[in-house]
Structures are given as structure tokens and as C-alpha cells.
C-alpha positions, 0 to 999 in steps of 0.5 A, a space after each residue: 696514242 699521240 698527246 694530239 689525239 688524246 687532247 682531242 678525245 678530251 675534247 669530246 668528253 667533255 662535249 660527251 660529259 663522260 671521261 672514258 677509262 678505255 679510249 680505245 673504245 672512244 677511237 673504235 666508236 669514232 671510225 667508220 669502216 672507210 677508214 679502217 678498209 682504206 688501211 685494210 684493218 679489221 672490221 673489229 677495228 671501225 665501229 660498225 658492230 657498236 652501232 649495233 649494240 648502241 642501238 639495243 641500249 639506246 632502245 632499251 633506256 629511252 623505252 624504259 624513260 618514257 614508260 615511267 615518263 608517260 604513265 597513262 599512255 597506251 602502248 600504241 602512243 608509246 611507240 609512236 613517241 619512242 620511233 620518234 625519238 630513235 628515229 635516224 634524223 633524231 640521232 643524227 640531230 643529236 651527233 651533229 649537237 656533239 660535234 661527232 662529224 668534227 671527230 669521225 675518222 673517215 677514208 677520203 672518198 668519204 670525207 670528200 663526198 661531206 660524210 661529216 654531216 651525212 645523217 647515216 653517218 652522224 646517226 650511227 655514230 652517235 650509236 656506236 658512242 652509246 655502246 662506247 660508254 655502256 662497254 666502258 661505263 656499264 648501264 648506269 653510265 650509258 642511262 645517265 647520258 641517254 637521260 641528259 641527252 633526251 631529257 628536254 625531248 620526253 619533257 618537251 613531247 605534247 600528247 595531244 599531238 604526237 604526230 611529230 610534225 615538224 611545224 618550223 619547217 613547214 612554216 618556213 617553206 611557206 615563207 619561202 615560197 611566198 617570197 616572205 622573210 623567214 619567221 623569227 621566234 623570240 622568247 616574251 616570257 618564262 614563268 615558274 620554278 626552274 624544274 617546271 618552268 614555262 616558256 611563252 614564245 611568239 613568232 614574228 613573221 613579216 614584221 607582224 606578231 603573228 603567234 604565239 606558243 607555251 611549252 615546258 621548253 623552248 623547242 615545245 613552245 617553237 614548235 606550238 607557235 609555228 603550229 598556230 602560225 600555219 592554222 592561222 594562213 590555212 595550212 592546217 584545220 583551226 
């Protein structure tokens, strides 16, 4: 492997927070079958059969985090919060974080048609790293990434409302189709403890203090102020 390669990965490890004893399981997790069938490798050689793997891991550790995190919820609840967050879009949003579309290796067809930020890609990317790190690292190592990862997502998630709208967006086309400027979020105030801490969001929508949000993250108190915004304009029941 070429000293460029190799910094590169280290790059992503430490993007990742995993340093891996085999990189040639981070080179495999990080090549799309495009890639290796331009070159006419094996199908051993993409990442196609981490991704599955992956995906056992990833569902086994996140069922397990919000079992233990959501105590009182029934089995119905716990699966609507768990599709949410091993949901497509959710991964992808996850790889994209990582900068995974940066490091995939890709035939050129595919690179040429955006395949670095096409979700199935970014998505199951993000999967067959999962795999990497459990294969190189065990179970422990593939939980502690998984926790880092989802952490704010289970910490943010509201029970009273785990339909998992996307409020920002909604609010947002809104705007956009009332010719209005887009809504900002400012943070106006945080209170408690660093592991408990609340934070106080207001959205300011055509220059007006339209809403307000509180969540025990910024993503929670975001999307809490949308959801008020859009009560406010009649998009949702008050």
C-alpha cells in the first residue's frame, strides 16, 4: 500500500476515531463493486458482502442501545424509533458526516453519475465500514463507534412524537413556496449540567421571532421549534 494511500485511510480513521490493525479490511469496506468489476477483481474484493454484515451489527447494537435507553417503551415504539435510525437516509446522513464519498473507490461511470453522494452508496458504505471495524476490532470496538455515532440520535429522539417528521424540511418548503427567506435557528439559551444539558432554540422566519424549541440537543430543540413554527402557519393540528 503507497505511503498516499496510507495517509489517506489515516485520514479517515481518525475522521472514523478507529485506528485499524488490518487496513486491508478498511481498502475492501471502501470499494464499490464498480470499482473492482472495472478491474475484473473478485467480488471478494468490494464491499458488497460487509455491507451485509454491517447491517446484522449495526441492528443488533443500536436494538440493544434503545432497549436499555427507552425502558418503558413497548415493542411497537421500539421499532418505529430503531427503523428510523437504520433507515437508508439515516446511514447515508451518517456516511456523508464521515466524508465516506471523499474515500470510496468507484469505477468512472459511477463517479461520473455523483456516485460520492448517492445515498445507496454513502448508506452502504457506511455499513460495510461497520463490519470493518467489528471484523478487525470485535464487538466492543464496533459498539463503542455505533454509540459515538447514534449517541445524540437516541438522546435527541422525543416519545411524544415518534412519527419522525422532518419538520425542518417541511418548514422550509413552506418558505419556499411563499416566496419567503429561508427560517434561521439561533441558539438563545443552554442550561444544566454538560450531560444533561438543554438547549433553547428560536427560529426566526422573515425577520420575525417566529418559535421556539427546547431539547436535550440542538438537533431536538430544531426540529421542536420547526414543529411549532408550522402549528403556528396552520401546517399542522395546534
Amino acid at each position: 500500500m503507497s505511503s498516499a494511500i496510507e495517509e489517506t485511510y489515516a485520514e479517515f480513521e481518525q475522521a472514523l476515531g478507529y485506528k485499524f490493525r488490518d487496513r486491508d479490511l478498511l481498502a475492501r469496506a471502501l470499494t464499490h463493486k464498480s470499482y473492482a468489476n472495472e478491474r475484473r477483481e473478485t467480488s471478494s474484493s468490494h464491499n458488497e458482502r460487509l455491507e451485509f454484515l454491517g447491517d446484522t451489527v449495526l441492528g443488533f447494537v443500536i436494538g440493544e442501545l434503545i432497549y436499555r435507553s427507552f425502558p418503558n417503551l413497548q415493542e411497537g415504539a421500539l421499532s418505529k424509533i430503531k427503523a428510523h435510525l437504520v433507515s437508508a437516509t439515516t446511514l447515508a446522513s451518517k456516511g456523508r458526516a464521515l466524508g465516506i464519498g471523499r474515500y470510496l473507490r468507484m469505477g468512472a461511470g459511477e463517479a461520473r453519475s455523483g456516485g460520492a453522494d448517492k445515498l445507496s452508496l454513502l448508506a452502504d458504505g457506511f455499513e460495510a465500514v461497520i463490519a470493518a471495524i467489528y471484523l478487525d476490532g470485535g464487538l466492543p470496538a464496533a459498539e463503542a463507534f455505533l454509540r459515538r455515532v447514534f449517541g445524540p440520535d437516541v438522546t435527541g429522539i422525543d416519545i411524544g412524537d415518534l412519527s419522525f417528521q422532518d419538520y425542518k424540511t417541511a418548514l422550509q418548503e413552506t418558505a419556499q413556496a411563499l416566496g419567503l427567506p429561508l427560517p434561521e435557528y439561533r441558539i438563545v439559551d443552554e442550561y444544566g449540567p454538560d450531560h444533561e444539558k438543554i438547549f433553547v432554540i428560536q427560529v426566526f422566519w422573515d425577520g420575525e421571532a417566529f418559535a421556539y424549541g427546547r431539547g436535550s440537543s440542538k438537533r431536538e430543540a430544531q426540529r421542536k421549534a420547526a414543529k411549532e413554527a408550522l402549528k403556528r402557519i396552520g401546517q399542522l393540528p395546534a
